[in-house]
C-alpha positions in Angstrom: -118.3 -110.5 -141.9 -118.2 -114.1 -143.3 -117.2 -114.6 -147.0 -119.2 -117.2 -149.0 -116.4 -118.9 -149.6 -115.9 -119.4 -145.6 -118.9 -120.4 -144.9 -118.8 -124.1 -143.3 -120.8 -126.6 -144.6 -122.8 -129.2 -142.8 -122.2 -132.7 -144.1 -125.2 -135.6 -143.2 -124.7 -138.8 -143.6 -127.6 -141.4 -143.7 -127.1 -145.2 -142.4 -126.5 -147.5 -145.9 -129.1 -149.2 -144.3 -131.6 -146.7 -144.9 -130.6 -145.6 -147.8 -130.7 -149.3 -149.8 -134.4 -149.4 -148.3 -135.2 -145.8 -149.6 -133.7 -146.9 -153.0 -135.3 -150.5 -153.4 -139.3 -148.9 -152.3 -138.8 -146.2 -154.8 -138.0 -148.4 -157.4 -140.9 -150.6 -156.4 -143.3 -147.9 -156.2 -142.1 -146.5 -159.7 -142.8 -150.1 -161.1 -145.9 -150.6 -159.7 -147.9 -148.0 -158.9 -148.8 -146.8 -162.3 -150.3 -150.0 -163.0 -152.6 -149.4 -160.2 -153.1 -145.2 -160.3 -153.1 -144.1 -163.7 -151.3 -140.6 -162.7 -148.6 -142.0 -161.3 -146.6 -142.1 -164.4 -145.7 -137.9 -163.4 -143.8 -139.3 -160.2 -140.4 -140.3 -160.4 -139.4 -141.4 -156.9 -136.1 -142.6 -158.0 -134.9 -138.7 -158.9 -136.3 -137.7 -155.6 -134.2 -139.8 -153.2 -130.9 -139.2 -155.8 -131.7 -135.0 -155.5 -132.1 -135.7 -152.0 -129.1 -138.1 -151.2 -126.7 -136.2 -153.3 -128.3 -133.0 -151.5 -127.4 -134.6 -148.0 -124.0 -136.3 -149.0 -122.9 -133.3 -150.9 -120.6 -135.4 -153.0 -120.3 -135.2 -156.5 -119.2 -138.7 -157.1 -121.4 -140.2 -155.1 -124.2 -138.0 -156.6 -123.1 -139.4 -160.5 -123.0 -143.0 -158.9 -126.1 -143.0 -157.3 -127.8 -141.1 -160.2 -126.6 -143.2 -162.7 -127.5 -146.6 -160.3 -131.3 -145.9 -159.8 -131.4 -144.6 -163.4 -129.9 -147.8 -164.7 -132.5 -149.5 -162.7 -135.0 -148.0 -163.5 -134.3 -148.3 -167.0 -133.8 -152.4 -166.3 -137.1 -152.3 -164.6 -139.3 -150.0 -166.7 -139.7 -150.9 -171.3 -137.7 -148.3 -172.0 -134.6 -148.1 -173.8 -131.6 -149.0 -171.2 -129.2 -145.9 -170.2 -131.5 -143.2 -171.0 -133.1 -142.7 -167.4 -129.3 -143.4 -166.1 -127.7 -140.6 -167.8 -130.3 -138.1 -167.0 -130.1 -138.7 -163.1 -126.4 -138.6 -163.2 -126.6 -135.9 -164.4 -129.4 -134.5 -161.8 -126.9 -136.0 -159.0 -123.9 -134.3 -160.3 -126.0 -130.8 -160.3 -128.1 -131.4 -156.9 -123.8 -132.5 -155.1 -122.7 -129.5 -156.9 -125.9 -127.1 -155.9 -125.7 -128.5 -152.3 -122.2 -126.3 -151.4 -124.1 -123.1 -152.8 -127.6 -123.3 -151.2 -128.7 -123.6 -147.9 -130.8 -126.6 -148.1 -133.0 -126.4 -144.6 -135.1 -123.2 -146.0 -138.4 -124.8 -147.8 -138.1 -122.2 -150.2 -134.7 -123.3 -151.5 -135.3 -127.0 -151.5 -138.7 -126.3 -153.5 -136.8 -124.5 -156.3 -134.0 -127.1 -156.5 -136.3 -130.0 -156.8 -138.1 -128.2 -159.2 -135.4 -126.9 -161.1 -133.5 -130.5 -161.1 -137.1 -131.7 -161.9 -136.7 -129.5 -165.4 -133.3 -130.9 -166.1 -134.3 -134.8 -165.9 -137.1 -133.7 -167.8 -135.4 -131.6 -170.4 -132.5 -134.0 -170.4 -134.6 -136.7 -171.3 -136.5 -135.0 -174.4 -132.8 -134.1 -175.1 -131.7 -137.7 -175.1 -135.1 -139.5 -176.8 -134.4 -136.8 -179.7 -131.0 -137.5 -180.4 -130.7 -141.1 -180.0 -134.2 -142.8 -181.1 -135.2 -142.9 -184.6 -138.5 -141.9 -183.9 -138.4 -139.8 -180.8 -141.9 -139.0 -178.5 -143.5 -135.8 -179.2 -142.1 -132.7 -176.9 -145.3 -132.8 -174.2 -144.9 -129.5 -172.5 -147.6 -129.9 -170.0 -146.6 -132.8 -168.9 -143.3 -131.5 -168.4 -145.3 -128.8 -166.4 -147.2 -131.3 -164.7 -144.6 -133.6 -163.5 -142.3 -130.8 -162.0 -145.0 -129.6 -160.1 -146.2 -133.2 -158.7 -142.6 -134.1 -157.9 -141.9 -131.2 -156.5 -144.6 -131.2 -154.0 -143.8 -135.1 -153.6 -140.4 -134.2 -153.2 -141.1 -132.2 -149.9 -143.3 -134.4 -148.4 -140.4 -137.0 -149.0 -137.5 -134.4 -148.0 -139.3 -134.5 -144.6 -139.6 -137.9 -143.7 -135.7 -138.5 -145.0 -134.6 -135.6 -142.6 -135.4 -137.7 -139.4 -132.8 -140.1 -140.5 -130.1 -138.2 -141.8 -127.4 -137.2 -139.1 -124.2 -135.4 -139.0 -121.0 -136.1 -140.5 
């Protein structure tokens, strides 16, 4: 019988290609559409492709990079305060690289808890950060929290799916 630790470990990789377009969209979409859909504010496609990229790559490094990237981005792109979105997904893409050698990640079940749980984190991380380092932090807004975990969650499937067709062994 197999130990866990000798369990091999299937490694995708995903054309740059594809990846630099799944990147650029979701920062477009996170800048634009909430000026157009007023709910959209509760998805945050730029942690759903780094979850799923570092998911894929299962690389730790690359995970913190690409994390820290689209948060940094994100943060350029959004009126927020700069580094606060990049920390919280480097984080995210340290945890989802790290998660990734543990979990099988083709059972729905298992992908739905870990974007939900990494979901929590960025959320959690970023009350974390807007406490400690703004003078007057936001409010603590647990149904939102709540709300956005669930809403990126389900997004985060729909989007696992269609990223799956391009992704293709190491």
């Amino acid at each position: 019988m197999p130990t866990f630790a000798n369990r091999p470990v299937a490694v995708f990789r995903v054309h740059p290609a594809i990846m630099a377009a799944a990147a650029l969209l979701a920062l477009l979409l996170q800048t634009f559409l909430p000026l157009k859909l007023p709910l959209a504010h509760l998805m945050d496609f730029p942690l759903l492709i780094t979850i799923y990229f570092a998911l894929v790559r299962r690389d730790k490094l690359f995970g913190i990079g690409l994390g820290t990237a689209l948060g940094l981005l994100q943060d350029a792109l959004s009126h927020g305060y700069i580094g606060i979105f990049g920390i919280a997904k480097a984080i995210v893409g340290y945890l989802a690289a790290s998660a990734s050698t543990r979990f099988e990640l083709d059972s729905l079940v298992a992908r739905t808890v870990l974007t939900g749980g990494f979901v929590l984190v960025h959320s959690l991380t970023l009350v974390a950060l807007q406490h400690v380092l703004l003078e007057t932090p936001p409010p603590f807004q647990p149904l939102t929290i709540a709300s956005s975990i669930l809403v990126n969650t389900a997004l985060g499937l729909i989007l696992f799916q269609i990223l799956d067709r391009f992704r293709r062994p190491a």
